[in-house]
C-alpha positions as CSV (number, residue, x, y, z in Angstrom):
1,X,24.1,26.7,-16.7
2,X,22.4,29.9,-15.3
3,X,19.0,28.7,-13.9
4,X,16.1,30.9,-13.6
5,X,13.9,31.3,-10.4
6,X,10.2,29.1,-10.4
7,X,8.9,32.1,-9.0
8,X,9.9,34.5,-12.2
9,X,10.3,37.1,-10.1
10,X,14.2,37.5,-9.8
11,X,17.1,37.3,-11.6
12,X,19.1,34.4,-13.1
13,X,21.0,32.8,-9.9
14,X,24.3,31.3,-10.5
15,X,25.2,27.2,-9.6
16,X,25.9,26.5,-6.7
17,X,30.0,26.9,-6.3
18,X,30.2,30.0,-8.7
19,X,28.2,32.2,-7.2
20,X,31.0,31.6,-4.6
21,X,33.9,32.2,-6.9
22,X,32.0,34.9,-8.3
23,X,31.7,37.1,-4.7
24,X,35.2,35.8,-4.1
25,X,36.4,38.0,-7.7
26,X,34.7,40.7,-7.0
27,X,36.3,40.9,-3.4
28,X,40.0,40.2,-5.0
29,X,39.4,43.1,-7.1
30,X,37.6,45.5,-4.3
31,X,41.0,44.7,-2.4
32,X,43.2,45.9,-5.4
33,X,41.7,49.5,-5.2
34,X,42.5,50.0,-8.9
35,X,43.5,47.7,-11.9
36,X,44.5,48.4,-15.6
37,X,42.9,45.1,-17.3
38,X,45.1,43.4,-20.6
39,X,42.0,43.4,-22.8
40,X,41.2,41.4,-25.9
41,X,37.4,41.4,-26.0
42,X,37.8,37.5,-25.6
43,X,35.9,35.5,-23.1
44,X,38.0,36.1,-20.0
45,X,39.9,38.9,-20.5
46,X,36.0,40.8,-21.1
47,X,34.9,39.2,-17.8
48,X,37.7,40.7,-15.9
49,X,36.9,44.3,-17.3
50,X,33.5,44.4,-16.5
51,X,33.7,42.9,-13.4
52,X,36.4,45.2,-12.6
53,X,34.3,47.9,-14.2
54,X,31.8,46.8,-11.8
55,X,33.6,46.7,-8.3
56,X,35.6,49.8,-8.9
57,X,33.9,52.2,-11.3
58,X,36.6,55.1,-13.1
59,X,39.5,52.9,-10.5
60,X,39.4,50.2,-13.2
61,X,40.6,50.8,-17.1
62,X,40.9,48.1,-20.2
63,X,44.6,48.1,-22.6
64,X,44.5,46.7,-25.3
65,X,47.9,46.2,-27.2
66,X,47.8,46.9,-30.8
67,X,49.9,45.0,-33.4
68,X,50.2,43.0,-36.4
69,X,49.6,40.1,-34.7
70,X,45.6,41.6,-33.6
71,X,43.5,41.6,-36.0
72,X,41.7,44.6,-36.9
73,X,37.5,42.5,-36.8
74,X,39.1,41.9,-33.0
75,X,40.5,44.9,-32.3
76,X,36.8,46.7,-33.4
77,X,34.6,44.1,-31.3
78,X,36.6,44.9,-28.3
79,X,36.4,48.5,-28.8
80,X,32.8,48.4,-29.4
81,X,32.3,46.0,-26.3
82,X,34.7,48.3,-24.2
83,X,32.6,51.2,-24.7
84,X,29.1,48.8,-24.2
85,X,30.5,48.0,-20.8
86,X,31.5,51.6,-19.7
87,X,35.1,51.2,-19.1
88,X,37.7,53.5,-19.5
89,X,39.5,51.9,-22.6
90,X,43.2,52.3,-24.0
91,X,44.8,51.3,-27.1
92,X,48.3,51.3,-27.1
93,X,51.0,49.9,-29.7
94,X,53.1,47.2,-29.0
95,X,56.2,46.6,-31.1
96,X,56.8,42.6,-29.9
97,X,57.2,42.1,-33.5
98,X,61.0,44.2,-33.6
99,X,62.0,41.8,-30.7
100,X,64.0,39.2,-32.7
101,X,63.4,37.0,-29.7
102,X,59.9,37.0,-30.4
103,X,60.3,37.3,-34.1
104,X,62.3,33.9,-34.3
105,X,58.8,32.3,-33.0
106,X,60.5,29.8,-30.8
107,X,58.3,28.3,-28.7
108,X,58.9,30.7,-25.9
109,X,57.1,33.6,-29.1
110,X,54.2,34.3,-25.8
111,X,56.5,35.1,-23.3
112,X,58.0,37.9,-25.4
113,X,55.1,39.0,-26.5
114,X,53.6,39.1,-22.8
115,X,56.5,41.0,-21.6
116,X,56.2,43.6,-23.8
117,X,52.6,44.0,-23.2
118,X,53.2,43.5,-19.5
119,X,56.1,46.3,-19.4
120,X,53.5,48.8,-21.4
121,X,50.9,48.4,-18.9
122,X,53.4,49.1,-16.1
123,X,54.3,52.6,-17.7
124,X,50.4,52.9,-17.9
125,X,49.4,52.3,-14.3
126,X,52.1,55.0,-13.8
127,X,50.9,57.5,-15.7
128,X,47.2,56.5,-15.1
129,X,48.1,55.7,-10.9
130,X,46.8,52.3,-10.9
131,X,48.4,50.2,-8.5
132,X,47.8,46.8,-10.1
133,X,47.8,45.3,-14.0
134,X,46.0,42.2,-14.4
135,X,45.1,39.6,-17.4
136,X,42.9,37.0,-17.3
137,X,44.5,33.8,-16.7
138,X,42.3,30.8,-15.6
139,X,42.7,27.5,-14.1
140,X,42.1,26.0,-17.5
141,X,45.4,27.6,-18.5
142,X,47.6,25.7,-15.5
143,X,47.3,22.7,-17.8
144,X,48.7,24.2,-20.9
145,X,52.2,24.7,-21.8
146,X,51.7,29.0,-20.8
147,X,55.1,31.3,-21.5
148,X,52.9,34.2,-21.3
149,X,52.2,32.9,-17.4
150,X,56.3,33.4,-17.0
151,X,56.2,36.6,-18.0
152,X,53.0,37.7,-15.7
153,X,54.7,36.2,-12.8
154,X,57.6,37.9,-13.3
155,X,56.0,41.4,-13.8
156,X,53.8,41.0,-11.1
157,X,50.8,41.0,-12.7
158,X,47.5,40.0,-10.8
159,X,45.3,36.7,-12.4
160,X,41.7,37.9,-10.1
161,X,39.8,35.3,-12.5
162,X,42.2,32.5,-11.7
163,X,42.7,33.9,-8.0
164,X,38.9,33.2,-7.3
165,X,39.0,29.7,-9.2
166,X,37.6,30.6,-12.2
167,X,37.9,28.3,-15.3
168,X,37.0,28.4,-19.1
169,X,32.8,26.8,-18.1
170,X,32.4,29.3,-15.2
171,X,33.8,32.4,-17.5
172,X,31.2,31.9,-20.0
173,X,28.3,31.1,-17.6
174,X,29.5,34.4,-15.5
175,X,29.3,36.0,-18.8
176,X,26.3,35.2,-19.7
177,X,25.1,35.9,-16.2
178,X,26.0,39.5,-16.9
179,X,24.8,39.8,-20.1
180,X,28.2,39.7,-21.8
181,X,27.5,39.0,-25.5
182,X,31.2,37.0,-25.2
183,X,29.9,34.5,-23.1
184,X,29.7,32.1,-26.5
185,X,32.7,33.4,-28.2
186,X,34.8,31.1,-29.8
187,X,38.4,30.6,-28.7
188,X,40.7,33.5,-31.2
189,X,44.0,33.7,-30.1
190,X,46.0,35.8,-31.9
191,X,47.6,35.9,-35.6
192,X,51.0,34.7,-35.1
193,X,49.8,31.4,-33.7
194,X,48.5,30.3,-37.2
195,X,52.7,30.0,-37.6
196,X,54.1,26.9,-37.2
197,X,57.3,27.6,-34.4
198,X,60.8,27.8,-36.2
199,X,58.7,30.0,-39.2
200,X,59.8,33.6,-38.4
201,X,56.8,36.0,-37.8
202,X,56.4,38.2,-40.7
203,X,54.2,41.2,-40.7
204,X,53.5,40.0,-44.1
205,X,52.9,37.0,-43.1
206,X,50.0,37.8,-40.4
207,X,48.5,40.0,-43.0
208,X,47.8,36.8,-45.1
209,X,46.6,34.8,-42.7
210,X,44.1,38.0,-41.3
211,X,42.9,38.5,-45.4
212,X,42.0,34.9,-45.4
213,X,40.6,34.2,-42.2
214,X,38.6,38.0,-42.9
215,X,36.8,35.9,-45.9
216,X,36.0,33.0,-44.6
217,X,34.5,34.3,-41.6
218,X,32.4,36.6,-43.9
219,X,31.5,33.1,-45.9
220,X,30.0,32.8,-42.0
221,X,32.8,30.4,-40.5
222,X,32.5,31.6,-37.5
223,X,35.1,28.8,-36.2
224,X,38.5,28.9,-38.7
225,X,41.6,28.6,-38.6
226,X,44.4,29.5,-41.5
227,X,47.6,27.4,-40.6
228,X,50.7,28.5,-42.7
229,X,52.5,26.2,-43.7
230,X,55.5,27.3,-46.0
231,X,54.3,29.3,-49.2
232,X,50.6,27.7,-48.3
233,X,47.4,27.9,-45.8
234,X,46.0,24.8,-44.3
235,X,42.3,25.8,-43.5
236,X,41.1,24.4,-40.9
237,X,36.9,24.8,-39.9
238,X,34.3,22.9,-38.1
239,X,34.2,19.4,-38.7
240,X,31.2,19.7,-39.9
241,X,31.0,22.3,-42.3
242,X,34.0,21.1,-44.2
243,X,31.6,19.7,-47.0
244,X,30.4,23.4,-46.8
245,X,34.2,24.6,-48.3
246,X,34.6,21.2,-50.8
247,X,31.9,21.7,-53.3
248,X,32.6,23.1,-56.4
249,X,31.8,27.3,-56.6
250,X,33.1,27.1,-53.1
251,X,36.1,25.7,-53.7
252,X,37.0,28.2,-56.5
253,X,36.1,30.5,-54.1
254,X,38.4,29.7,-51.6
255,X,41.6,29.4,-54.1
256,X,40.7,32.8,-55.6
257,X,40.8,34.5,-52.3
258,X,43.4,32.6,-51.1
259,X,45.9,33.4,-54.1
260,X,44.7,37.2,-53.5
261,X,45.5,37.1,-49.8
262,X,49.0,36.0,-50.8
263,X,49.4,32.4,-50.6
264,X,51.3,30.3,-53.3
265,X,49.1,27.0,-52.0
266,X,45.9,26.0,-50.0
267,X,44.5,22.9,-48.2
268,X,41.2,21.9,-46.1
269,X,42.5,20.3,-43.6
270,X,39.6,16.9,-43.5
271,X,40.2,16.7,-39.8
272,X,38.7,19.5,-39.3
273,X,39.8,22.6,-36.5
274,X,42.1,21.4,-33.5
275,X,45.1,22.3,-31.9
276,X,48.2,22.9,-34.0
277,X,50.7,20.2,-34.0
278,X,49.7,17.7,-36.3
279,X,50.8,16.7,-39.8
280,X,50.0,18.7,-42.8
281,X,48.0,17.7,-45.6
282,X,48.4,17.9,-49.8
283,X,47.2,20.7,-51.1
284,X,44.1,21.1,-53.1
285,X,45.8,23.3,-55.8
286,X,50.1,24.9,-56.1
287,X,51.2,28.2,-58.3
């Protein structure tokens, strides 16, 4: 964690290590000259940009791809947090979703989706004459099963966070080093991985999942997940606030908006949120 000095006179000061990595990211990015940053407003990829912000002032810019797959409470939060940080900030659209290699949802979907993002943000440091792109890989992600790292390292994109060391722990103590109201964001990757590979990605579809997810994270489910499986949603929260969906007016609740949103089915999943993969459970109620 960020300690504070017993004198109470500085600033917060950094463990001992990141303070390291963190002067070692801010040279990668000094060297770079200028950078256009894929943005999310998640954890890392809001590190980068304001770290890039930092180092290189109007040299650095944020993209943010705009799609079916984002939804629109994530693409407003990065907005707002692009603009809090001072960086120059770009929306563009992506169109991943008329690529029937993506649309098939194999589970090579991120690598499509990457390279079409990565190919926009060459045409942008082009036009803008930025001489690198960069996301925000960390090490964290060099155990996962990554497509989307194919498709960087066959663009060319720069990883500065994962260049300096950085993993998941360090990104959200950096963050909160620097005041970044991300540094305790939970993990949101986008809309199309709520379905299951082999189920073809569906504008339609996403638009469920984002209605349903949008009301449960006003019920203050910070934490959610809506798995599709089939005709049906699996939701998955919090291990323990799952008593919180099971009681009675919450339960009709949930089946009301989930029938609104679309969905022919819906289940709590009792193991509460974790990675996809596992086996589906019966549903609580069927059209």
């Amino acid at each position: 964690m960020v300690s504070m000095p017993k004198n109470g006179m500085e600033g917060p000061v950094l463990p001992p290590g990141l303070d390291q990595k963190y002067t070692a990211l801010r040279g990668h990015l000094s060297s770079m000259g200028s950078v256009l940053v894929a943005y999310s407003g998640g954890v890392d990829s809001a590190l980068l940009a304001r770290v890039a912000h930092d180092v290189l002032g109007d040299r650095a810019a944020a993209v943010t791809a705009v799609s079916a797959s984002l939804a629109a409470s994530e693409r407003r939060a990065a907005a707002d947090l692009a603009r809090s940080i001072g960086i120059r900030h770009l929306e563009v659209t992506s169109h991943e979703i008329e690529d029937p290699d993506y649309v098939r949802n194999a589970p090579d979907r991120c690598f499509h989706c990457k390279k079409e993002l990565f190919s926009i943000m060459a045409r942008k440091c082009g036009e803008l004459g930025m001489r690198w792109s960069a996301y925000g890989a960390i090490t964290d992600d060099l155990g996962d099963v990554r497509p989307g790292m194919q498709a960087a390292k066959i663009a060319g994109v720069a990883a500065p966070l994962l260049d300096a060391g950085i993993g998941k722990e360090d990104a959200r103590i950096l963050s909160r080093y620097l005041g970044l109201p991300t540094w305790h964001k939970p993990s949101s990757p986008c809309l199309a991985s709520r379905v299951p590979h082999g189920t073809p990605v569906q504008v339609e579809l996403l638009r469920r999942v984002e209605k349903l997810e949008a009301y449960l994270h006003r019920r203050g489910f910070a934490v959610c997940r809506v798995r599709v499986e089939g005709e049906g949603a699996r939701i998955e929260v919090e291990p323990r606030r799952i008593a919180d969906l099971q009681t009675g007016a919450s339960l009709e609740d949930l089946t009301r908006e989930a029938r609104r949103a679309g969905f022919f089915s819906v289940s709590i999943d009792p193991r509460g949120y974790r990675k996809p993969g596992t086996a589906p459970t019966l549903p609580l109620w069927r059209s």
